[in-house]
TORKE-294142 format. One record per atom (N, C-alpha, C): x, y, z. Coordinates in steps of 0.1 Angstrom, whole numbers, plus 2048, in hexadecimal, padded with zeros to 3 digits. Layout:
N
XYZ ...
end
This chain:
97
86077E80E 85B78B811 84D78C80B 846790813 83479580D 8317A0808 8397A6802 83B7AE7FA 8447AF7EA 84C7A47EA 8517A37DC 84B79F7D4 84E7AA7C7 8467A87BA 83A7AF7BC 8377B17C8 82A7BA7C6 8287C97BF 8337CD7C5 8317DE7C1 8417E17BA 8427EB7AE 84F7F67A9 84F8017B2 8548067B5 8528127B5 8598197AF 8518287AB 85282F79F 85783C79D 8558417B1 85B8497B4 85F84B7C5 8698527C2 8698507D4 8738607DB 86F8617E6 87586D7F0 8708677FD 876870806 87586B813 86886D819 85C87680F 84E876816 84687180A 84A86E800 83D8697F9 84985E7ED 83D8547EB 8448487E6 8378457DD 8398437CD 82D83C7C4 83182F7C1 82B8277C2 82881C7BB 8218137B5 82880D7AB 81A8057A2 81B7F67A4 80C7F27A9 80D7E57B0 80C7DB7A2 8117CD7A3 8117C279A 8017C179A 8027B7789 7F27B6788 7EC7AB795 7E07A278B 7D879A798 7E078C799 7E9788790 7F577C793 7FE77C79D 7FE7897A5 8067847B2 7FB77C7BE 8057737C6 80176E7CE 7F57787DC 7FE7827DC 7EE78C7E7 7E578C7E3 7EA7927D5 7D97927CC 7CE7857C8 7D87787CA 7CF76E7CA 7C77697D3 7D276A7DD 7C67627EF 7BD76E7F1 7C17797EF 7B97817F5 7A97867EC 79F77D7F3 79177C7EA 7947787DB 79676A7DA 7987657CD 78976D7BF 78E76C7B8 7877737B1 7847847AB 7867887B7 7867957BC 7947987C1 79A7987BC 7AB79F7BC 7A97AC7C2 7AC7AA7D0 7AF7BF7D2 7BA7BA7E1 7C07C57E6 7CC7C87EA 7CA7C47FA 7CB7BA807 7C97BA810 7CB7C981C 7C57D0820 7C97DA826 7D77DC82D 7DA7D0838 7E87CD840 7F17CD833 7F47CB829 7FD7C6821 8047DA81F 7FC7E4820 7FF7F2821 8097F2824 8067F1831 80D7F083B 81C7EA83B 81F7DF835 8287D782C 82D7E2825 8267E681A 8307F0810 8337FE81C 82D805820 83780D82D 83F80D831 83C800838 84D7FD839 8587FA834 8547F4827 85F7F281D 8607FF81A 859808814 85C80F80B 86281C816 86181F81F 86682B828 86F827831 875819830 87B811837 879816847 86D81784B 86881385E 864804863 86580486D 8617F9874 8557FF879 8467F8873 8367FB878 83B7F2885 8357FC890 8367F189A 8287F18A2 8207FC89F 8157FA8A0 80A80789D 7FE807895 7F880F890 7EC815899 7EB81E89D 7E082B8A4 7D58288A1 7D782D891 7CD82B88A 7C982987C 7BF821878 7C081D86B 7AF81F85F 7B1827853 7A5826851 7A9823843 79E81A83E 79C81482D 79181B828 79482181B 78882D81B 783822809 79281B803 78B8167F5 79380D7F0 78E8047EA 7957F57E8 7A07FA7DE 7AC7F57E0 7B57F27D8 7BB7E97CF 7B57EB7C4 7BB7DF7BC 7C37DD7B0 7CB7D07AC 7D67CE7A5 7D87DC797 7E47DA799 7EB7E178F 7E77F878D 7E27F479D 7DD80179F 7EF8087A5 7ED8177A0 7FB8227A6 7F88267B4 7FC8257BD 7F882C7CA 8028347CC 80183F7D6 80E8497D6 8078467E9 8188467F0 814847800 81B856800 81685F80B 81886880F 81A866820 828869824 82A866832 82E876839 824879843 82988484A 828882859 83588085C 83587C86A 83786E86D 82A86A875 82485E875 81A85C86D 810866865 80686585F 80985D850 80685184B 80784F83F 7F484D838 7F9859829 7EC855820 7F2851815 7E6846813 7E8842804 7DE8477FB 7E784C7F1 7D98537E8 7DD8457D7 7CE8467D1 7CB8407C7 7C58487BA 7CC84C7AF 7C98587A7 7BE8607B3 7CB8667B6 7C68747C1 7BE8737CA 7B68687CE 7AB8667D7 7B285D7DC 7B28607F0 7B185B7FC 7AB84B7FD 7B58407FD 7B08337FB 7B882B807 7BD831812 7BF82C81E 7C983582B 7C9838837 7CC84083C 7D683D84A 7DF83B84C 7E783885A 7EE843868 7E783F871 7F284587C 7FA83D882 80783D87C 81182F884 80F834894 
end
């Protein structure tokens, strides 16, 4: 799975879910821009569906507003089909399944 080990989560309900991602020693964080450890966008996408247990079967729309990187808390907020991810309180990626 491309998602194990990556993230705890810390809290969870059926519309918002926090969690705190592993540091820069997991495997995503290595391939992805060696050196520069930060979070591949698609991999979101990955925790969504793990974490709200859906099948993404295809996205509307997609916007990356700020890099995400290791050992950072993200909270998803899902309303509807709308998922945000916020990063201490600031807007750092946005979905319409």
């Amino acid at each position: 799975m491309l998602t194990q080990g990556l993230y705890e989560v810390l809290e969870s309900s059926t519309t918002q879910v926090s969690v705190k991602l592993s540091d820069a020693s997991h495997p995503i964080f290595q391939a992805h821009f060696p050196n520069n450890p930060i979070l591949p966008g698609f991999v979101h996408l990955e925790i969504i569906s793990d974490v709200f247990h859906l099948e993404v079967t295809s996205v509307k729309k997609a916007k990356y507003q700020a890099l995400v990187l290791p050992s950072q808390t993200l909270q998803y907020i899902k309303n509807d089909n709308k998922i945000k991810i916020l990063c201490e309180e600031k807007t750092v990626a946005s979905f319409v399944l």
